[in-house]
GURO-176273 format. One line per 5 residues: number of its first residue (from 0); their letters; for each residue x, y, z of C-alpha. Coordinates in nm, 4 decimals, always signed. Example, Ala and Ser with C-alpha at 12.3 -4.5 7.8 and 13.67 -1.06 7.14 Angstrom:
BEGIN
0 = as = +1.2300 -0.4500 +0.7800 | +1.3670 -0.1060 +0.7140
***
This chain:
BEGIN
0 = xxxxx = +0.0000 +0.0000 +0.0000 | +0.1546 +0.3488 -0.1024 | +0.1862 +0.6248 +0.1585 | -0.0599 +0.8211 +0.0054 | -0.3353 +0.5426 -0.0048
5 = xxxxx = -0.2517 +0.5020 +0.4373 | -0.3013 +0.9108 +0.4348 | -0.6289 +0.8941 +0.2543 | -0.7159 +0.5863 +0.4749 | -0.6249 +0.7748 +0.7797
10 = xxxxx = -0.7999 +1.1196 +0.6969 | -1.1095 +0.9049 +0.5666 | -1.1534 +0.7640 +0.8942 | -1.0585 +1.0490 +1.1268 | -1.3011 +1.2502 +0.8746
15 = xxxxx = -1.5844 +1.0050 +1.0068 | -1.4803 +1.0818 +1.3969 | -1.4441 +0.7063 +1.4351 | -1.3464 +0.7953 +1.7827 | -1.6575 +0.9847 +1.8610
20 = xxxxx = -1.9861 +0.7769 +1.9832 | -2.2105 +1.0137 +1.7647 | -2.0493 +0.8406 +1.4424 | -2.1361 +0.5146 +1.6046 | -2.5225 +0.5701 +1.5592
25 = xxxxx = -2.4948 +0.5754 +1.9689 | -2.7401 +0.6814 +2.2416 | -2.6235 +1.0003 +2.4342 | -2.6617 +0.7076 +2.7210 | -2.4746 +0.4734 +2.5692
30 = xxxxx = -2.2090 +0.6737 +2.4953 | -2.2322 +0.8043 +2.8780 | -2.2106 +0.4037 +3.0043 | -1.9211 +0.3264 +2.7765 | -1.7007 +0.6437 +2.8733
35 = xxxxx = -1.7821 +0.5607 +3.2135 | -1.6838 +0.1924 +3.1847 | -1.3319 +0.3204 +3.0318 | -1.3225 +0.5371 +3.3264 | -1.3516 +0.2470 +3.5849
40 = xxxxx = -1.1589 +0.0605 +3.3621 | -1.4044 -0.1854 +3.2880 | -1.4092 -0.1377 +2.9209 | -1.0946 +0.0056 +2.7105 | -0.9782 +0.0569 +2.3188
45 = xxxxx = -0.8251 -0.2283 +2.1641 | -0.5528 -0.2752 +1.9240 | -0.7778 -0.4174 +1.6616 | -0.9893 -0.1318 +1.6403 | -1.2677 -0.2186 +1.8724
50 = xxxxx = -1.3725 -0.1834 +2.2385 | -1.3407 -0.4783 +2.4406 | -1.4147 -0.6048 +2.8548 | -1.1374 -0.5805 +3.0555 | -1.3552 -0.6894 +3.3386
55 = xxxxx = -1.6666 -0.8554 +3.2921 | -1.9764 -0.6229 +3.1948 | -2.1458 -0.4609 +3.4589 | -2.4888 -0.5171 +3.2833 | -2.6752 -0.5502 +2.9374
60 = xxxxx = -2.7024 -0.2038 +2.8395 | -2.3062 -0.1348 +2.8967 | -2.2566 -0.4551 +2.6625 | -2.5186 -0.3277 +2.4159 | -2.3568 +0.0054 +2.4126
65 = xxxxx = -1.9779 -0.1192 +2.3216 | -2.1883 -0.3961 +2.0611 | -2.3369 -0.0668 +1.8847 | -1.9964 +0.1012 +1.8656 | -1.7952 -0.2230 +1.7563
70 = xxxxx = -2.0421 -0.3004 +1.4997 | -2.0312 +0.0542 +1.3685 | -1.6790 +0.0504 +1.3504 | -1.6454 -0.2374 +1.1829 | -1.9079 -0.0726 +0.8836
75 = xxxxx = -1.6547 +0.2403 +0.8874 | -1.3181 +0.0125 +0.8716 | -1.4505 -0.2132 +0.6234 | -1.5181 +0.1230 +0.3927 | -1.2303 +0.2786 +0.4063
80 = xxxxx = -1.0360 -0.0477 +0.3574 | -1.2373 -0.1163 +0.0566 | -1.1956 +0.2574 -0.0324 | -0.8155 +0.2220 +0.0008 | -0.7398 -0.1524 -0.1594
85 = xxxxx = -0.6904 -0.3058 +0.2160 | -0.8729 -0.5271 +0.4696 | -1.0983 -0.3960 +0.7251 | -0.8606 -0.5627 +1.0091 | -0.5671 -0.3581 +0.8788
90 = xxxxx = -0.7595 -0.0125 +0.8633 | -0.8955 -0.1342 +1.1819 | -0.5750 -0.1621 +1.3461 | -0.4437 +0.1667 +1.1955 | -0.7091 +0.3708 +1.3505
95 = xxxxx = -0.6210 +0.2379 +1.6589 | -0.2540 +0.3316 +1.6247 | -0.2614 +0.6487 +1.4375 | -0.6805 +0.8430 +1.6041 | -0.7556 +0.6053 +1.8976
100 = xxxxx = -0.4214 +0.4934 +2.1264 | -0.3160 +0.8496 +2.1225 | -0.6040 +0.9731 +2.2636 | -0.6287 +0.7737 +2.5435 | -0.6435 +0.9498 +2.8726
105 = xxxxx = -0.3899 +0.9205 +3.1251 | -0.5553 +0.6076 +3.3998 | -0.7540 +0.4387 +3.0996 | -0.6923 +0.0965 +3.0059 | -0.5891 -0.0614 +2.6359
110 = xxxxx = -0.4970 -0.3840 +2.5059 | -0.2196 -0.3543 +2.2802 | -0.1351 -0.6194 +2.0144 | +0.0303 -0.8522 +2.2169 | -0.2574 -0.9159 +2.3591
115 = xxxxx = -0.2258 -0.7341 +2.7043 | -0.3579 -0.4687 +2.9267 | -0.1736 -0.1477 +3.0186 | -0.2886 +0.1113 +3.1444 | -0.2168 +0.4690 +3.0265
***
């Protein structure tokens, strides 16, 4: 893939706030329940692209809130991969490096590619 194809890709899905829960066709509440599950450290961004459990959920809305925004995602990777000659795992996985790990807030939690959890 050329340099200027991983710009577009990036830009593309920046463009769509992939980061934001509004882009995620997300209740206000959901979004509320997931940033307070990264909060508590419950839930956190993954190196794949998507949100995952670092603890078990807390209930069903909380795991019907981070099943809206992983499904969305996975619509918005799998068009800008398509849009940029890749697979939706890699754009997946470059969002999370280039718009979502660096926006993590200091005390959140992510699972990095080896499969871990740090926190930030």
């Amino acid at each position: 893939m050329t340099l200027n194809k991983l710009f577009v890709l990036g830009a593309a899905v920046a463009a769509l706030g992939v980061a934001a829960g509004a882009a995620f066709g997300q209740t206000t509440e959901q979004k509320a329940l997931i940033d307070d599950a990264k909060a508590r450290g419950v839930v956190g961004e993954q190196a794949d692209g998507y949100l995952g459990f670092r603890t078990p959920s807390t209930g069903a809305p909380l795991t019907q809130a981070v099943t809206v925004t992983n499904d969305a995602r996975r619509d918005a990777y799998g068009e800008r991969a398509r849009a940029a000659g890749t697979t939706t795992e890699v754009a997946a996985a470059r969002m999370f490096e280039s718009q979502l790990l660096p926006r993590i807030p200091a005390g959140q939690w992510y699972r990095n590619a080896q499969g871990q959890w740090v926190q930030r």
